[in-house]
N, C-alpha and C positions, 0 to 999 in steps of 0.2 A: 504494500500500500504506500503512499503518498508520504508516511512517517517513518516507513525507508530514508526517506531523503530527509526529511526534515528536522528529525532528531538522529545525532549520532548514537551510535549503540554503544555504550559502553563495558557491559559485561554480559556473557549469555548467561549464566546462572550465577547463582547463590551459592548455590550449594545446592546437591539431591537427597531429600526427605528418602528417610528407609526405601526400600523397592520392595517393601512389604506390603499388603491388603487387608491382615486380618487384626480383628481387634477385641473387644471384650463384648459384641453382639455374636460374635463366632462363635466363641467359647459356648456363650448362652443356649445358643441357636442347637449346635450337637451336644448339649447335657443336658436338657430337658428329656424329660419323655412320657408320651400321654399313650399310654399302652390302646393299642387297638388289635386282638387278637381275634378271639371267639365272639360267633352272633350271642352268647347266654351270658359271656363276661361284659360285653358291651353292653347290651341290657340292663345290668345287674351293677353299674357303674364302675366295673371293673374292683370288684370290692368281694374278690373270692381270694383274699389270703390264706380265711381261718376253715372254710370251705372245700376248698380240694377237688380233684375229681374234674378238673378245666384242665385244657393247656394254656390257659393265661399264666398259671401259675407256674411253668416252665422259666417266666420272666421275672415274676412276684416273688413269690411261696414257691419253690421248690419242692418245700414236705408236700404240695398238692398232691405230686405224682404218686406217692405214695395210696393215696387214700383210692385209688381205681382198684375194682376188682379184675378186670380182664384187661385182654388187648380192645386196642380202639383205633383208630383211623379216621381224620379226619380234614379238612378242605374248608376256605372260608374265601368268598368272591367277596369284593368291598366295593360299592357304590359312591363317588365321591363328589358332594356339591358346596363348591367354595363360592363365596357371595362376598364382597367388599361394597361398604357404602363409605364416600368420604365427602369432608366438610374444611371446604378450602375458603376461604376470604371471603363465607356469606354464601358461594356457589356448590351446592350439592353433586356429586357424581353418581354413578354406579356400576359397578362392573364385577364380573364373573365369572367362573367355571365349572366345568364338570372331570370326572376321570374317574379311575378303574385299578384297581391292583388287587391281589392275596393278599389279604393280613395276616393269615395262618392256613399252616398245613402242619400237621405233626402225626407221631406214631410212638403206642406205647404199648408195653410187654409185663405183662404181671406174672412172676414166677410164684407158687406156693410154698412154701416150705414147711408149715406146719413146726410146733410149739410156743413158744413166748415168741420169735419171730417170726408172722403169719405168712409175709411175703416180703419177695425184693423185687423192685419195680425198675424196669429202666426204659430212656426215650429218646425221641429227638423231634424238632421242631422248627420252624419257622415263626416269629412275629413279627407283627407290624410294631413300632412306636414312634411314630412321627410322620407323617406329611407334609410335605410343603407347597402343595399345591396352590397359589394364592393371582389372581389378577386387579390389578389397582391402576387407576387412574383420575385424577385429580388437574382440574385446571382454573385458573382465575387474575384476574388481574390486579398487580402487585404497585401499588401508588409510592413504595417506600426503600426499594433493594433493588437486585441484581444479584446472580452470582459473580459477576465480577466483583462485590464487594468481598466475597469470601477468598475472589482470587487475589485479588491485590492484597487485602489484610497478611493474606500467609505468605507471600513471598516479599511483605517487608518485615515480618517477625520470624525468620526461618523456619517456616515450614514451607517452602518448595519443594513440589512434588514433582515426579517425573510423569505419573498418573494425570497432571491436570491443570499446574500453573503452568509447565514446559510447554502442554498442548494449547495453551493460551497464547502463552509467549512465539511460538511457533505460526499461530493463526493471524497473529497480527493484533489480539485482542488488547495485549498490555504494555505497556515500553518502559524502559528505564532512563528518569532525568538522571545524569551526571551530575547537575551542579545540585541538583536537593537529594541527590544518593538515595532514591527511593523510585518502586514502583508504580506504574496511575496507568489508569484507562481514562478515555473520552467519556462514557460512561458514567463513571464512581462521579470525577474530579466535577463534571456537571451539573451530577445528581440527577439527571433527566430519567425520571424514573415512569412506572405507568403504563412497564409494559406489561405482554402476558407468560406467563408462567404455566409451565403446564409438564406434569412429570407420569410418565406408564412405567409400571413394574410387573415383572411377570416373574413367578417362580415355579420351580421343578423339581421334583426328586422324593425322596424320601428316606425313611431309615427304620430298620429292622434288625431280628438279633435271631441267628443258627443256635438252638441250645441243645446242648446232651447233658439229660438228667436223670439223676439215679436214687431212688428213695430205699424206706424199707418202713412195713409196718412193724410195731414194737407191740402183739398183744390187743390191738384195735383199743390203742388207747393213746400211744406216742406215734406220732408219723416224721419220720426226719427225711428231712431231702439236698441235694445239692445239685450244681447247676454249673457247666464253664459253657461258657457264652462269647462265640464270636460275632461279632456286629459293620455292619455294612451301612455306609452313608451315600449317597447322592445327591446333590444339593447344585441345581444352575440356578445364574439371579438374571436377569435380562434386564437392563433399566436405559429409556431414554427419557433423558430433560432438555424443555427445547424451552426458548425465550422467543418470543416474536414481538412484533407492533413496537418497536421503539421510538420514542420518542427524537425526530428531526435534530442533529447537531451539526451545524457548521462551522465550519472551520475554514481558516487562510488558504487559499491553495499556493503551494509551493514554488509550483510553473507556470502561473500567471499572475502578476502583480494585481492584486486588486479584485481578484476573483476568489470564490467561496466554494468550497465543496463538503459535500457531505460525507462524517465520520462517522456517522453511527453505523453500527451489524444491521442488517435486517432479519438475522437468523441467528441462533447459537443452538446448537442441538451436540448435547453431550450424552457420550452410549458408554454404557458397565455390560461388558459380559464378561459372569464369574461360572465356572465349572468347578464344582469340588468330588472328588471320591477320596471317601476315607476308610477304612479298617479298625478293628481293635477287639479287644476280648477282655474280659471279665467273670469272675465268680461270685456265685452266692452260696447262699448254706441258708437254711430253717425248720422250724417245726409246726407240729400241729397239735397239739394236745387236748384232748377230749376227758373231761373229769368226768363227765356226765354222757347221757345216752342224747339230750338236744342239745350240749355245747362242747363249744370246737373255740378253742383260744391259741391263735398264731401268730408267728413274726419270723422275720428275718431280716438280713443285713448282705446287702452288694458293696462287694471292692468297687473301688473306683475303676472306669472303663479306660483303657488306653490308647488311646489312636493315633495313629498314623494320618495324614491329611495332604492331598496332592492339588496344588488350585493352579489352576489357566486364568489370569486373569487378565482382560483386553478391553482397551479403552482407546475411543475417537473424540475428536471434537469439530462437528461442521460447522464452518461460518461462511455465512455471504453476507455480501456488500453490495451499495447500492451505486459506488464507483470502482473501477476495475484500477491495479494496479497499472505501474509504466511496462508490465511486459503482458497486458490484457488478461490478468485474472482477477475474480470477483469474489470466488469462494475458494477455501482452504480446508483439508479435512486431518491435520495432524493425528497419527498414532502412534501407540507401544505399545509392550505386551509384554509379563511378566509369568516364570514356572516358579514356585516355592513350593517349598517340603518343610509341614513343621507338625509342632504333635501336640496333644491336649491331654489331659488329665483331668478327668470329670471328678465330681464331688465321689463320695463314697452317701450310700441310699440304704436304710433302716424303715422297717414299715411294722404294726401290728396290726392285727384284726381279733374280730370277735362275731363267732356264728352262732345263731339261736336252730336249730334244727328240726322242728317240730313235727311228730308225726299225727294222726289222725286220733283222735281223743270223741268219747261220748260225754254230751253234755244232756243229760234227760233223756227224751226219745231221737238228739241229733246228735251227728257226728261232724267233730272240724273237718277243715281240709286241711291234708299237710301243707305246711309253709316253712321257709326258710328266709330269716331276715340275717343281714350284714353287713358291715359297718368294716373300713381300712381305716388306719392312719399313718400317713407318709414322712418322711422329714427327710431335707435336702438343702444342703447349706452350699448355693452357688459362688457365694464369695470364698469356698474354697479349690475352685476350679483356678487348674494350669496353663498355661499354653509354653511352647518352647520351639527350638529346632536342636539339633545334630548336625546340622551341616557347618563343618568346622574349616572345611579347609578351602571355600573359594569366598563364602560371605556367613558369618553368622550374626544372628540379631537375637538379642537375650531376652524381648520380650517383657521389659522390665515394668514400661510405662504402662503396657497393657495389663499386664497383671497388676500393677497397683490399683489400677482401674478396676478391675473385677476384684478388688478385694473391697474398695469404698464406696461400688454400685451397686452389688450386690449384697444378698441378706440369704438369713436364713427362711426354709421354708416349712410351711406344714399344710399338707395337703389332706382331704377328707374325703372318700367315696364311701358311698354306699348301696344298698340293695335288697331286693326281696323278688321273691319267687311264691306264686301262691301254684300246688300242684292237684290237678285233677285228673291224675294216670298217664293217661297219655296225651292230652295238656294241658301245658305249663304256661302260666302268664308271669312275665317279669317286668322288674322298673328298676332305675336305679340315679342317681344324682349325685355328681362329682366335683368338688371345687377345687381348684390348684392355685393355689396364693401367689401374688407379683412375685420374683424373684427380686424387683427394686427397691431399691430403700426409701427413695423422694416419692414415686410415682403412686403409693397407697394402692387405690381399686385399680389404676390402670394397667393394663396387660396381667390381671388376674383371669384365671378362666373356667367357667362355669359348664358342664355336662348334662344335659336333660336325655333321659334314654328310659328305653320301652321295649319289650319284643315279646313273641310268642316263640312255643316251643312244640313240636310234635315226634312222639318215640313210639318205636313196635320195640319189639323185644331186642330184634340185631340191627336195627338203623335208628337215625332221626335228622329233623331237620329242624335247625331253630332260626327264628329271624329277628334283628333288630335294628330299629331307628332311633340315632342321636343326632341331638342338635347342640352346638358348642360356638356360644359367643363372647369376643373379646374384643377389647378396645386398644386401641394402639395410636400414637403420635408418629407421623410420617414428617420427618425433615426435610424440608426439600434440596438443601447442600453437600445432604449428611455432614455437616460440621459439627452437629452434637454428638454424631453417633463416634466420628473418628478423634475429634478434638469436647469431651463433655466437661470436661474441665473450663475451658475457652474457646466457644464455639467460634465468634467471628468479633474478640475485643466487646466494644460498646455497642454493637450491632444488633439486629434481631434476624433471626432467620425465620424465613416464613414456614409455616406448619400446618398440617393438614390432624384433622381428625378423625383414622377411622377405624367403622364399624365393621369388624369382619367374622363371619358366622361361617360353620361347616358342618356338611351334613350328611352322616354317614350310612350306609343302607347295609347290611350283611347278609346272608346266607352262609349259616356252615352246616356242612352237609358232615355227619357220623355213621362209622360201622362200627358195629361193636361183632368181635368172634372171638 
């Protein structure tokens, strides 16, 4: 452009900000986990620790496996409907998805043994715990910013990034005075603000856990079980932010005395494409212990999960202009692209439960139904998540700042499902309601998340099919710079970044189909 000529360049960089991507929503992101197994655990709000007798509890309770009398076999198809409502500067969006995956398939083997040890149980599995399926988009006009505010901010306080200030610097967006040793766009320095903002996100993937588990009953009184668990992630983020409608800046032109031309962009459209697949494995141990003939009192405790994590991450920046440079170009679309290898260390996960088991009881001339009520309790302290790398010998990054971050953003948590089953032979009606507490410390209700579920259930003697429907909504703040997300400490100085509020709901459909032989 025209400030080629008119401003000398004095230095191309600052300095380059890590050639890292991830941060203390990463961390967040792969140690959660909102179990979606079985159609009767998903019902039941996933709240069959003290229970048994599920393959949820493959992930859960381990002593679950225990508590089967036979072999079993079974398959679970999952229906999936993501919904996003967002609330940007007064202007409402909506947008959405559907998709498809197995949340479970497993197989278990009950051996007899007869005396004080009745049987030894062993299995293997597949679960779902996490989705990431989500589409969002938000747009409105912004009277007050720019993300050139966030670009200029960081590359006069060093944080220049190769990610995003480089690809500014490169487009022509921002230039460096000499005599005031500091960065400025046309943009910032004018304040001509007013334009529209407008951000789409799309995500992909999800994550699940291979378990081999082995119980034993003790007597039909103790059930103990363990669990080593390998786990598998996949995780794409898609995001493009575009700015339009800018507000008219002129300026001197350089090659003719007396003449004016136009600086502003008529475009900025900035693109994130992240691909992650990750690995790792972990153990559990618990039991089940039955004092009584209706109650079943359980718990247990997961090692922390260890992964491995491999990310692609690829970023553009389109700009057009509504005057062509002196060798007739108008738009520029700078990019780079970054491979990293680094690893995480998840919280370590403690849960109890408590089963009421009730069978069919005469009251007068009537008789109950059996029913079965159930109640979990979870606890999960995110602020003791790690992140790290190994790669020592071309770049390593200690991950220092990010971990302090997830030690000061994070909190402990305690989470609550529950459940019930009323049984009339061969069928079953189930319900169940789950809440999973913010992992945030400032944020209270936000990004807490709530489970509404429901199913039926139908059994012959060697099959059954059970179904269920949940609905799970949460609320979430969308940054549009992500400067809180990557700098939450000091997102943009004395600035404000604009923010979006949304609504985003999921909806899950099951069918798991059972043999029993």
């Amino acid at each position: 452009m025209y400030k080629k000529i008119y401003f000398a360049i004095g230095i191309f960089f600052i300095g380059i900000a890590s050639l890292q991507s991830q941060n203390h929503i990463d961390a967040l992101r792969y140690s959660q986990q909102f179990y979606s197994s079985t159609a009767k655990a998903e019902a039941m709000g996933n709240s069959l620790s003290a229970v048994g007798a599920d393959f949820s509890s493959f992930m859960i309770n381990p002593a679950g496996i225990a508590v089967y009398k036979g072999k079993q076999f079974t398959f679970t198809p999952n229906f999936i409907i993501s919904k996003t409502d967002g609330s940007f500067s007064g202007t409402e969006t909506y947008d959405g998805r559907i998709g498809f995956n197995f949340s479970n398939f497993a197989y278990v083997n009950s051996k007899e043994t007869g005396g004080i040890l009745k049987s030894v149980n062993w299995g293997f599995s597949y679960n779902s715990y996490n989705d990431f399926r989500e589409q969002t988009y938000v747009s409105a006009k912004n009277q007050s910013g720019s993300l050139l505010d966030f670009i200029v901010y960081n590359s006069n306080n060093d944080r220049y990034s190769t990610f995003r200030e480089d690809l500014a610097w490169r487009a022509w967006l921002i230039d460096y005075d000499n005599v005031a040793q500091e960065y400025w766009s046309f943009v910032t320095d004018d304040a001509r603000y007013g334009l529209t903002q407008s951000k789409e996100i799309r995500t992909n993937g999800g994550a699940g856990e291979y378990s081999f588990s082995l119980g034993a009953n003790i007597n039909d009184m103790l059930y103990v079980g363990g669990t080593f668990g390998l786990t598998s992630v996949n995780y794409k983020y898609e995001s493009s932010y575009t700015e339009t409608n800018f507000p008219l800046i002129y300026v001197d032109n350089p090659l003719i005395i007396g003449d004016s031309i136009l600086a502003n962009p008529n475009k900025i459209n900035f693109k994130e494409n992240l691909t992650t697949e990750g690995s790792g494995f972990n153990a559990k141990i618990g039991f089940i212990f039955q004092p009584l003939k209706f109650l079943r009192i359980g718990g247990a405790v997961h090692t922390p999960t260890s992964y491995v994590f491999n990310e692609d991450y690829q970023v553009s920046m389109y700009v057009d202009y509504p005057v062509a440079d002196e060798a007739g170009y108008s738009n520029y679309e700078p990019d780079t692209a970054n491979y990293f290898e680094w690893r995480l260390k998840t919280p370590m996960r403690a849960n109890i439960g408590l089963a009421l088991i009730l069978d069919s009881y005469q009251i007068g001339k009537f008789y109950t139904v059996p029913m079965t009520f159930s109640i979990d309790y979870e606890y999960v302290d995110y602020s003791s998540a790690r992140m790290r790398t190994d790669n020592y010998d071309d770049f390593y990054y200690d991950f220092s700042d990010e971990n302090t971050d997830i030690n000061t953003l994070f909190k402990e948590t305690h989470n609550i499902r529950a459940g019930a089953e009323i049984n009339f032979g061969s069928i079953k009606l189930r319900g169940g309601y789950a809440i999973y507490s913010s992992p945030y410390n400032a944020d209270g209700e936000i990004y807490a998340k709530s489970v509404y579920s429901g199913g039926i259930g139908f059994a012959s003697e060697h099959s059954f099919v059970d179904f269920s429907y949940s609905y799970s909504p949460v609320n979430k703040t969308l940054y549009l710079y992500n400067a809180n997300d990557i700098y939450p400490n000091n997102p943009i100085g004395g600035l404000l970044e604009p923010q979006a509020d949304l609504s985003i709901s999921k909806q899950f459909v099951k069918l798991t189909f059972g043999v029993k032989f």
